[in-house]
C-alpha positions in Angstrom: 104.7 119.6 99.1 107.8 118.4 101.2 107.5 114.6 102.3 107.3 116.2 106.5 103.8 117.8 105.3 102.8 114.6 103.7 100.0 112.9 105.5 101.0 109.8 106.0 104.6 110.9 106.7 106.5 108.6 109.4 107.9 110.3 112.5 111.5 110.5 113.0 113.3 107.3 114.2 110.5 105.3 112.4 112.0 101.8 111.1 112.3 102.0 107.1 113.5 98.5 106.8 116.8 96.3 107.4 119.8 97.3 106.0 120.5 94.0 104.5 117.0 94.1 103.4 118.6 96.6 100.4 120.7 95.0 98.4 124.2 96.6 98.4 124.7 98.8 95.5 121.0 98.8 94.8 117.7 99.9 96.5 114.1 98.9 97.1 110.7 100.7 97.3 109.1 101.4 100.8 105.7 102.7 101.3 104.1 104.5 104.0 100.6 104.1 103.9 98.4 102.2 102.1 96.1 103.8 99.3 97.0 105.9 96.5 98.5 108.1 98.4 100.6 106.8 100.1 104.0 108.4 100.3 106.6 106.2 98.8 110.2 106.3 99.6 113.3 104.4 97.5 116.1 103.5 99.9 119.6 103.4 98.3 122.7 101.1 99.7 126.4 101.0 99.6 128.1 99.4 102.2 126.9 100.2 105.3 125.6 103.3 104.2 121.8 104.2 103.1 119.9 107.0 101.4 116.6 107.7 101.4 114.0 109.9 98.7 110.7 110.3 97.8 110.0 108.4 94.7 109.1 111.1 92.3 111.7 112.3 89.6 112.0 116.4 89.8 111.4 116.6 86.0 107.6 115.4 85.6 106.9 114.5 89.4 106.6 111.0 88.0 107.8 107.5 89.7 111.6 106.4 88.7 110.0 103.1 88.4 107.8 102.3 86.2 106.8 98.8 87.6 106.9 97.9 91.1 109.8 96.6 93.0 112.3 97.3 89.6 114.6 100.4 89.7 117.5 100.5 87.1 120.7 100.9 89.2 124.1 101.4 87.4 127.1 99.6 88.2 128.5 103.0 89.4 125.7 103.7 91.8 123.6 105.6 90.0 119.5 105.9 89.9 117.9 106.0 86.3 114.5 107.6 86.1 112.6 104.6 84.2 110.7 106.9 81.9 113.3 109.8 80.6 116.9 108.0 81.6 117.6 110.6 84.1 120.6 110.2 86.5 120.5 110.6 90.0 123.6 110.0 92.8 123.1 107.5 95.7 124.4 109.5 98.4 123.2 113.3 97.4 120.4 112.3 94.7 121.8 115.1 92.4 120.9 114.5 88.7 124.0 114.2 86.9 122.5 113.3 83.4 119.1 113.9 81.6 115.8 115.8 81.5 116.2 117.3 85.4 120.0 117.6 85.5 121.0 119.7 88.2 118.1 118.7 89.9 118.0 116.7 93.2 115.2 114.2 94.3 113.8 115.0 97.4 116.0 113.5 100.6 114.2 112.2 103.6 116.8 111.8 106.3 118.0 108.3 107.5 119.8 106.9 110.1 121.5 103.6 110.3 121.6 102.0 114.0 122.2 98.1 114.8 121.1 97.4 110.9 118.3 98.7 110.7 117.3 102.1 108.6 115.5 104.7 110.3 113.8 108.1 109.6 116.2 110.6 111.2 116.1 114.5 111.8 116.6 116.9 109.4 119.6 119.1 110.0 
């Protein structure tokens, strides 16, 4: 299911979060929704750039967390899939290592305007 079929999926120009609420070179967690099913998005940052995906690694549809709030981030921005070491690029989210290589997590477009992150339209 793409995240734009997801039920509780937010409308474009929706604010994500701050800009400077994601640490630069890192990412947090954001959830829309709130029950199990909610859909849950990671926001990546460098600079004054962001990057947004669902949180669900393409090799076994599992979380690339595996506790709340932590994500490993290395020093050469890239996301690790907590549970098979998977890793994905900030600013494409193409897995350049592990299990899903080759793979991409899913995008969800975003915007940033006056620092703050915001759903944007797909192209």
């Amino acid at each position: 299911m793409s995240w734009k079929s997801h039920p509780q999926a937010p409308a474009a120009d929706t604010e994500v979060c701050s800009l400077d609420s994601v640490p630069d070179g890192g990412c947090i967690e954001v959830g829309f929704g709130v029950d199990a099913q909610a859909l849950r998005l990671i926001v990546l940052r460098s600079g004054g750039e962001a990057w947004a995906y669902v949180n669900l690694c393409p090799h076994f549809s599992l979380p690339l967390n595996s506790r709340p709030g932590e994500f490993l981030v290395t020093e050469d921005r890239h996301l690790m899939c907590a549970y098979h070491c998977a890793l994905f690029r900030f600013h494409d989210g193409l897995c350049v290592d592990g299990p899903a290589k080759d793979r991409s997590l899913e995008a969800v477009p975003v915007t940033v305007v006056d620092g703050v992150v915001r759903i944007g339209v797909a192209g």
